[in-house]
C-alpha positions in Angstrom: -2.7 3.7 -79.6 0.4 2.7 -77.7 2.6 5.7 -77.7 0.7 8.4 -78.7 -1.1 9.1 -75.3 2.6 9.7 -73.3 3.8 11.5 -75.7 1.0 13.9 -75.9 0.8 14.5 -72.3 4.5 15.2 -72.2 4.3 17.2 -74.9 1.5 19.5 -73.5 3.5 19.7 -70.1 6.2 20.6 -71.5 4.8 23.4 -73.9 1.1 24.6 -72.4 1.1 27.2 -74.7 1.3 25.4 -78.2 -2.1 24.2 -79.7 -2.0 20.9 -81.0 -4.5 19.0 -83.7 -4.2 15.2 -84.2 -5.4 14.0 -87.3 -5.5 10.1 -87.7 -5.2 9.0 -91.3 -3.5 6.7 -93.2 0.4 7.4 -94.0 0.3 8.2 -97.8 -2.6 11.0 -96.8 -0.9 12.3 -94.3 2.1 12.6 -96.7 0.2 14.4 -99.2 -1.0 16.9 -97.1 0.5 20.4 -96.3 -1.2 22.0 -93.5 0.6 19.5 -90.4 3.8 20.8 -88.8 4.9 17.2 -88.2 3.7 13.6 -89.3 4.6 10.4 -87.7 4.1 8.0 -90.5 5.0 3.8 -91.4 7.3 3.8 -94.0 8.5 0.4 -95.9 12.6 0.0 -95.2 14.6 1.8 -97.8 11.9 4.3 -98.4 12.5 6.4 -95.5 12.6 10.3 -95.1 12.3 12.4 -92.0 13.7 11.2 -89.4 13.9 7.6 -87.9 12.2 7.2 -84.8 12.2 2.9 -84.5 11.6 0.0 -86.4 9.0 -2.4 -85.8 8.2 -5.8 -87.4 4.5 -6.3 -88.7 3.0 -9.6 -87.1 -0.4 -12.0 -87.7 -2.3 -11.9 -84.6 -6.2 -13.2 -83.5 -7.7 -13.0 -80.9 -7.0 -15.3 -77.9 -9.6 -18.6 -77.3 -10.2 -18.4 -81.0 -8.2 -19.9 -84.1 -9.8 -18.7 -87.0 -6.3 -19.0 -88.8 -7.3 -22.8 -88.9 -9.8 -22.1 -92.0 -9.1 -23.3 -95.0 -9.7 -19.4 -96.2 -8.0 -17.4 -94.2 -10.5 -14.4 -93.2 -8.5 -11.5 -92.6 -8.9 -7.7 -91.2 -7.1 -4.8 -92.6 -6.6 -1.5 -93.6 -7.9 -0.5 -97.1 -5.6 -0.8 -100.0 -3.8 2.1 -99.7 -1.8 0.7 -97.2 1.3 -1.1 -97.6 1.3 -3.7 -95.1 -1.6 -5.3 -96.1 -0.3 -5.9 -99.4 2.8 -7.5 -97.5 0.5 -9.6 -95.8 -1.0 -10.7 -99.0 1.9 -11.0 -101.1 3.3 -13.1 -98.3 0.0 -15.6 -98.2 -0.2 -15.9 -102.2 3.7 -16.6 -102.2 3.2 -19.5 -99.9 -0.2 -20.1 -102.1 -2.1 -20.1 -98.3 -5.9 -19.0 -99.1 -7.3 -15.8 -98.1 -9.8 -13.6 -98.2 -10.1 -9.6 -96.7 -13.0 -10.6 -94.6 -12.9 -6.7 -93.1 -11.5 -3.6 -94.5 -11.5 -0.3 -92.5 -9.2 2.8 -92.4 -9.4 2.5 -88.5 -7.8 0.5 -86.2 -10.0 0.1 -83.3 -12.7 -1.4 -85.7 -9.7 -3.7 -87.4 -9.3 -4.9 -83.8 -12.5 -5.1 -82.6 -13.3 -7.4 -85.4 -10.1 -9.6 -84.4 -11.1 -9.8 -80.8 -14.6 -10.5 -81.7 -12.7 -13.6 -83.3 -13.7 -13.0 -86.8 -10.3 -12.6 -88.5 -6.7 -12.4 -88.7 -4.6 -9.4 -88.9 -1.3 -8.0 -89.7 -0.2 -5.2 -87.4 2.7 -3.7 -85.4 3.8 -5.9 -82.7 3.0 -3.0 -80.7 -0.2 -2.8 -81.2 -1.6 -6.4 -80.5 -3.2 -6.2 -77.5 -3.3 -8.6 -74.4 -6.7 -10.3 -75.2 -4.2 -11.1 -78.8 -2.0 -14.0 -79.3 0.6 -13.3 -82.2 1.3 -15.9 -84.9 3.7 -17.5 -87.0 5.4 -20.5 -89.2 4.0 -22.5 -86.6 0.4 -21.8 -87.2 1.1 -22.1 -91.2 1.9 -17.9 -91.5 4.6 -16.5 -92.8 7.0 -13.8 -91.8 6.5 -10.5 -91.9 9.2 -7.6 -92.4 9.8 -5.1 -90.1 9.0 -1.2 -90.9 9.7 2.0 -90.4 8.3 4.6 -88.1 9.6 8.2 -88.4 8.9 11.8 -87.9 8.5 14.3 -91.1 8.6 17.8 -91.0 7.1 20.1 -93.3 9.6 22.3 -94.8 7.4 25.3 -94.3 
């Protein structure tokens, strides 16, 4: 959502003639598939291949003017369970023994978000990705840390 717009409109100035396709899916599909040219996928440090673009750290965020990480349950929104930052963020809340539940699952992120911003939830994403109507969190709201990741380019070999 953040860099993807510039970097297609560069791209398509740059080279008029090539035909791109986005397809928006989670990293382990896009991994498994052979029919892309190039993936930009979220790795988890240590398991990276391609090549590096950056490194971002995964942060709790809701949505300003609400504070729905004061409930004793935690109601989260996240990707489904293929994904492995949302078994960070869990792993991190049961290791601090903070309650939980995945209030919201969806494969997208503008539903993940539109159900923060609504006020509903928590969620882990990208510091990149919180929004300005988001206020990220931390130790001082009761959350823990989150690690950073990594974001990087495959090819396909063919």
């Amino acid at each position: 959502m953040r860099f993807l717009p510039g970097i297609l409109s560069r791209f398509a100035q740059s080279y008029p003639l090539v035909q791109v396709e986005v397809h928006c899916e989670s990293s382990s599909q896009l991994l498994q598939r052979q029919d892309l040219d190039l993936s930009i996928v979220t790795r988890e440090p240590g398991t990276e291949i391609g090549q590096l673009l950056r490194q971002e750290r995964f942060v709790w965020a809701e949505a300003i003017g609400f504070s729905p990480h004061e409930q004793t349950q935690l109601p989260l929104a996240m990707f489904n369970t293929d994904c492995f930052c949302r078994a960070w963020a869990c792993n991190a809340l049961d290791a601090m023994e903070r309650p939980y539940r995945v209030a919201y699952t969806s494969p997208s992120l503008s539903a993940i978000m539109a159900v923060v911003s609504a006020g509903l939830a928590v969620t882990a994403q990208l510091q990149s990705l919180i929004t300005t109507d988001m206020r990220i969190l931390g130790e001082a709201e009761g959350l823990p840390t989150l690690p950073a990741c990594s974001i990087v380019l495959v090819r396909n070999p063919r």
